[in-house]
Every structure is written in structure tokens, then in C-alpha cells.
VEXKOLTI-881146 format. One record per residue (C-alpha): residue number from 0; residue in one letter; chain; x, y, z. Coordinates in steps of 0.1 Angstrom, whole numbers, plus 5000, padded with zeros to 4 digits. Each point is the difference from the previous one (the first is absolute). Layout:
REM residues N
  num  residuo  cadena     u     v     w
  NUM        a       A     X     Y     Z
...
***
This chain:
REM residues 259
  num  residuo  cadena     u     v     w
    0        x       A  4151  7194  4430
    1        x       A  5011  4988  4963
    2        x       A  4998  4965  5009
    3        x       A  4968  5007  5012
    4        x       A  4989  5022  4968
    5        x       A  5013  4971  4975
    6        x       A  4981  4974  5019
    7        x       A  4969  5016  5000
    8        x       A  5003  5007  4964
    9        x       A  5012  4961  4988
   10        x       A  4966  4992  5011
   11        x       A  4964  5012  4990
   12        x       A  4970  4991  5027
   13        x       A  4969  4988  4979
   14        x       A  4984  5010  5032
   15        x       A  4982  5035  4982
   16        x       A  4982  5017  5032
   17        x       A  5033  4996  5019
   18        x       A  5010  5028  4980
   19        x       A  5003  5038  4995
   20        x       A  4984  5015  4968
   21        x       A  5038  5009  4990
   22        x       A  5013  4964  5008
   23        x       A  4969  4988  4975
   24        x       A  5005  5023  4972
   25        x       A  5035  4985  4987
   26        x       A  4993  4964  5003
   27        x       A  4979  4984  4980
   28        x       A  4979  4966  4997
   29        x       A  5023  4979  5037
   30        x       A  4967  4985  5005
   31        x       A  4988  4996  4967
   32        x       A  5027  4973  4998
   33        x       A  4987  4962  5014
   34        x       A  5020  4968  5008
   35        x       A  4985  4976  4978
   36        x       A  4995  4960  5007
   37        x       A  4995  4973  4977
   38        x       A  4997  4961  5011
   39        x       A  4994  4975  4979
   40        x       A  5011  4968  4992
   41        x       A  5039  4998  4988
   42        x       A  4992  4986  4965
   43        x       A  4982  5033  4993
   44        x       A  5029  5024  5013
   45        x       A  5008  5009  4966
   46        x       A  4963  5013  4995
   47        x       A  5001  5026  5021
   48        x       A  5034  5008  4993
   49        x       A  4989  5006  4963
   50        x       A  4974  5020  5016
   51        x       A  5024  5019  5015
   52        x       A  5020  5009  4974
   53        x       A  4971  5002  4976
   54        x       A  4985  5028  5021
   55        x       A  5036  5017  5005
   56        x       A  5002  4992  5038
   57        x       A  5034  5018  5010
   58        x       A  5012  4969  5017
   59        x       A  4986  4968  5015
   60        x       A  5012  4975  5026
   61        x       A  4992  4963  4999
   62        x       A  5011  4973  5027
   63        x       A  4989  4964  5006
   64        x       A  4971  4993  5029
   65        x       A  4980  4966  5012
   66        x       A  4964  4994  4999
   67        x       A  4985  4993  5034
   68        x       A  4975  4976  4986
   69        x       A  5005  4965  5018
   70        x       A  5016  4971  4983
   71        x       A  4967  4980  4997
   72        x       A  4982  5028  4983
   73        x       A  5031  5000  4975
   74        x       A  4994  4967  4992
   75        x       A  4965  5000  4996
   76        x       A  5004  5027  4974
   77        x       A  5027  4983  4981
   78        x       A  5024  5031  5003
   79        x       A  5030  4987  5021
   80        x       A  5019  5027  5015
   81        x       A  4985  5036  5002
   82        x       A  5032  5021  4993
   83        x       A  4989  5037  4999
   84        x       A  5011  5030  4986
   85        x       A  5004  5034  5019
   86        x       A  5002  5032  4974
   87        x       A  5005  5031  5013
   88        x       A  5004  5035  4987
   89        x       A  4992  5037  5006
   90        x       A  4971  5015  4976
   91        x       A  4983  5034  4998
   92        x       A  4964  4998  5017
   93        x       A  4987  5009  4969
   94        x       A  5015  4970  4980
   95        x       A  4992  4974  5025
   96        x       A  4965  4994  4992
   97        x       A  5011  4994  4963
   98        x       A  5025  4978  5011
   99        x       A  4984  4974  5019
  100        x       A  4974  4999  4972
  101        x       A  5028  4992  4971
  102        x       A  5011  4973  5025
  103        x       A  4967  4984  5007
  104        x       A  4993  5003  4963
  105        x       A  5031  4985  4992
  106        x       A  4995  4967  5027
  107        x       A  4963  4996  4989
  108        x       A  5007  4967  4991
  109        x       A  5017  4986  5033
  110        x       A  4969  4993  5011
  111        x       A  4988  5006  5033
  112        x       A  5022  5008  5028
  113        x       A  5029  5019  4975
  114        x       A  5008  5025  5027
  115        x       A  4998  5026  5018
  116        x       A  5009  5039  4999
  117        x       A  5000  5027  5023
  118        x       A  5015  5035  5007
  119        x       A  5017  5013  5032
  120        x       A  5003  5036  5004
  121        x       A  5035  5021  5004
  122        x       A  5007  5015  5031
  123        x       A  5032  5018  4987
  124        x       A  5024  4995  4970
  125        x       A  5041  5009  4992
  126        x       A  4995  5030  4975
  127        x       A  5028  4986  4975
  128        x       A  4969  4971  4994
  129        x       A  4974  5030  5000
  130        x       A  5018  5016  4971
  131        x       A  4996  4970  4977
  132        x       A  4966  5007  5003
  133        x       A  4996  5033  4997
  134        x       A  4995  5007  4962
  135        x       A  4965  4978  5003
  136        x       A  4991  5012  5033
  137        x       A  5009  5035  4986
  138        x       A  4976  4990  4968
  139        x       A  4971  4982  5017
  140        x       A  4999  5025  5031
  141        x       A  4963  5015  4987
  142        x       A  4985  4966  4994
  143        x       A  5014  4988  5034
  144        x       A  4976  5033  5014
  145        x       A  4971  4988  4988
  146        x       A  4978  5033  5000
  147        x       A  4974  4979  4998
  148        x       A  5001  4986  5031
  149        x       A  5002  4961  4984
  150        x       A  5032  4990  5025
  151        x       A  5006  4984  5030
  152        x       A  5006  5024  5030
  153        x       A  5038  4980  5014
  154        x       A  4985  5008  5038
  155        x       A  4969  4974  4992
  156        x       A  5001  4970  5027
  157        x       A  5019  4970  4979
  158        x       A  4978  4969  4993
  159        x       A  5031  4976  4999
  160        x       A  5036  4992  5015
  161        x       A  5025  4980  5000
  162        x       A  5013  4982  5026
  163        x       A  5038  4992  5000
  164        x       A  5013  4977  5025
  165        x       A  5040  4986  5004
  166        x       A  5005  4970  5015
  167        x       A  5025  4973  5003
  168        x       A  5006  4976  4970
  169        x       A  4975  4974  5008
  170        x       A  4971  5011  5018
  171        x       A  4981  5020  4967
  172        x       A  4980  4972  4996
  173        x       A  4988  4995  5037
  174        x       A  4993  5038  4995
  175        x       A  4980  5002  4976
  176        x       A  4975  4973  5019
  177        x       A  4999  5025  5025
  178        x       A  4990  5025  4981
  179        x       A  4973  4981  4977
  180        x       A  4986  4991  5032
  181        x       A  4998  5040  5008
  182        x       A  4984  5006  4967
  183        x       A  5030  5001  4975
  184        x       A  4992  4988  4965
  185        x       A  5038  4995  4993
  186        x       A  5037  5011  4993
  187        x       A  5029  5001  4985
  188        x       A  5037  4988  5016
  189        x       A  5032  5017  4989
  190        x       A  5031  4985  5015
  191        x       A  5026  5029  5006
  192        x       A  5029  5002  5028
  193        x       A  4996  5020  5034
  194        x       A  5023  5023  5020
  195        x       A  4997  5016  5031
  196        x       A  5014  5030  5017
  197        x       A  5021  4982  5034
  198        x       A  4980  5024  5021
  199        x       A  4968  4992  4986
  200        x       A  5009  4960  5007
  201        x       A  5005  5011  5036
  202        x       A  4973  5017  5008
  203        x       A  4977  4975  4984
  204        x       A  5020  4973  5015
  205        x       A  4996  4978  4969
  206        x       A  5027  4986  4974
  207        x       A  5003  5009  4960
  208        x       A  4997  4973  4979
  209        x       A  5013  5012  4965
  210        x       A  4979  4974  4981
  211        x       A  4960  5020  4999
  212        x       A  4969  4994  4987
  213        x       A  4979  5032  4988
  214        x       A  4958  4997  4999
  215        x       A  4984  5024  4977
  216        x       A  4962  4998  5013
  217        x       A  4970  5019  4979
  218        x       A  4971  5009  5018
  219        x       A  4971  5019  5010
  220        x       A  5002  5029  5027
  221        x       A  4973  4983  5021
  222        x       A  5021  4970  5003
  223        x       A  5035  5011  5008
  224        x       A  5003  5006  5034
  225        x       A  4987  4964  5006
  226        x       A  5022  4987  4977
  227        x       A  5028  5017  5018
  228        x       A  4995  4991  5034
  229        x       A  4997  4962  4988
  230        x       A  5038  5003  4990
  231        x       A  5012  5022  5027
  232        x       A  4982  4973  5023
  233        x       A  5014  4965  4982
  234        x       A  5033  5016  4982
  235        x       A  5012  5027  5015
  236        x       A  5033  5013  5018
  237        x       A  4992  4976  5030
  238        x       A  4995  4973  4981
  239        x       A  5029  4978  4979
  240        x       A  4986  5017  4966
  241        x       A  5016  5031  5016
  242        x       A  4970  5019  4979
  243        x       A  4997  5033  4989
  244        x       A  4972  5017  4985
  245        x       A  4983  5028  4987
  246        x       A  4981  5018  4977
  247        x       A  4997  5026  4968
  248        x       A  4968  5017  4986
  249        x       A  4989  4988  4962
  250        x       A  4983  5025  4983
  251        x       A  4991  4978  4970
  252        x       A  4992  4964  5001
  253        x       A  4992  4978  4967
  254        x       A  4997  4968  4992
  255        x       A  5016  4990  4969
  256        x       A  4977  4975  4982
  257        x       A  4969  5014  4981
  258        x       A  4978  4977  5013
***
């Protein structure tokens, strides 16, 4: 029954109606908190990492991803490899807003195309993160009410998600083809290494390549499930991709040039 108890405490749900009124009144602002994304090209990294810092961001991840945009577009434009950067961090709900606006401020003169950010919400989070937190949350908890009725209510049907598929190193670019041809308008490939459970290699019969190939995809809700079933049908786990995919719900979506 400890274990139990110190588990359940470790963690706090950002689920709110899954709990009591006492299991509410200690915790404060779990799904206030958002797990922000930036993209944009890797020359203007440092941008939004000045952003970061600037706006006092607790801390922010950044990792190096691959434009989807074919070779012959690439040359047309003059722009030679489209090395991308994926920046990360964890924000308040209330601060996000502000935040993408510093950054789009801040890449105004990338010109078009200078990236894109988004929010994905919490579903639960370790408390020893929470507690970094908790002197703003603490400090902004009546502005995050919003008596006047101003905010978003968290159980509105999401207008975005974003599509995350893991394939074998090799196949993200016959991917993405099948999913432009489904509707997609592009992505964004992170290499990273795979591992796999020996049971779950068993039961789906397949082998682990180490070597993977992650596709961040942006899009509208209306157009997911077609993209989806365009991967599953040309790169999935029957198929020498040995695909995986799935989805997460965006709650804000903006593009980052001003135009």
C-alpha cells in the first residue's frame, strides 16, 4: 500500500474531472502547464532560444530535424539542405500565447515559411517538475480563472494534431509522398534509435532496426485520419518501413511569419 501511495503521489493527472473536490483543492495549475514546439529552420535556433530565455522559460530542449521538402524544390529556392530545428519546452498556459508572439516577432524577418509552433496538452506530470512551477502558477492562479469568461474551456474539440510516425531509416521520404497525396502539407524528420521489448518483436513478428527515422506531421483534424490510413496502408508494420504511427491533440497552432 506505500508503494502504491508514493506512486500515486510522484504524479499529478492534468485530467481535472477525474477528480474528487479534495484531490482538486491541493494541486494546483497540472493542466495549466503545455508542451511547447517550435520548428524552424536551424540557422534561426538561437532565436527562439533567446526567446526562451528572454521570457524566463524554465528550460527548453532543442534537437536537429530534416525538412521534407523535395530536393528539386531545394534547388529551385536556392537554399540547399533544409536542416531544421526542434525546440521544446514546458510553459504555463498563460505564458504560451506571449511566447509564440516574442518568437514570431523575433523571426519577422525570415521571411516567409520561418516556422511553425504549436502546443500539446499534459496528460500528467512528476510533481518534483510541478514544484518548479509553482511560485507562478501559485501567483497567476486568478488570472488563469478568468471571471470573465475570456478563456478557452480545455474540453473544446481540438482544431489540430500532430501526427508522429517511426519508421525505419530510409523510407521518411517515400512517407511523406504518401501522405501529401492524403492531404499533408509537410513534415519534419528526426533521426533517433529504436528498441523494442523481445515480446513485443514476437508478437508483431517483425525485427528492430536500431537506426529510426521520426515524422513530426502538423495538420488539420478533418485531415488526419486520411493521412493516417495512407501510412498504415504503404508503411506500416507489414510492410519493410516497419511503421508506426499515431497521434496527439494541438491545442494551439501558429504560424510563425507575420505575413
Amino acid at each position: 500500500m506505500a508503494k502504491k501511495s508514493i506512486l500515486k503521489n510522484f504524479f499529478s493527472s492534468t485530467d481535472k474531472e477525474t477528480k474528487t473536490p479534495a484531490e482538486k483543492t491541493p494541486r494546483h495549475g497540472a493542466a495549466e502547464l503545455k508542451l511547447v514546439f517550435f520548428i524552424v529552420d536551424w540557422q534561426n535556433a538561437h532565436i527562439v532560444s533567446d526567446v526562451c530565455v528572454e521570457e524566463k522559460v524554465r528550460f527548453h530542449f532543442t534537437c536537429l530535424g530534416r525538412g521534407t521538402a523535395s530536393s528539386e524544390i531545394l534547388d529551385i529556392l536556392g537554399i540547399g539542405a533544409s536542416e531544421k530545428a526542434v525546440i521544446s519546452c514546458l510553459e504555463q498556459e498563460i505564458g504560451v500565447t506571449v511566447l509564440m508572439k516574442e518568437a514570431r516577432k523575433k523571426l519577422r524577418n525570415s521571411g516567409p515559411g520561418a516556422g511553425i509552433a504549436f502546443t500539446v496538452p499534459l496528460s500528467a506530470i512528476n510533481d518534483p517538475i510541478l514544484l518548479i512551477f509553482k511560485q507562478s502558477i501559485l501567483k497567476n492562479e486568478k488570472i488563469t480563472e478568468n471571471p470573465k469568461g475570456e478563456g478557452r474551456d480545455m474540453t473544446d474539440n481540438y482544431s489540430h494534431d500532430l501526427i508522429v510516425s517511426i519508421v525505419n531509416q530510409g523510407y521518411s521520404d517515400e512517407l511523406m509522398d504518401a501522405a501529401r497525396a492524403a492531404g499533408a502539407t509537410g513534415g519534419t524528420v528526426i533521426n533517433t534509435r529504436g528498441a523494442a521489448h523481445q515480446g513485443a518483436v514476437k508478437f508483431f513478428g517483425i525485427s528492430v532496426q536500431d537506426e529510426k527515422e521520426m515524422i513530426l506531421i502538423l495538420t488539420g483534424r478533418e485531415k488526419k485520419v486520411p493521412i493516417m490510413q495512407a501510412i498504415c496502408e504503404t508503411h506500416g508494420l507489414n510492410s519493410e518501413a516497419r511503421g508506426i504511427v499515431f497521434s496527439l491533440p494541438v491545442d494551439n497552432a501558429l504560424g510563425l511569419s507575420l505575413d
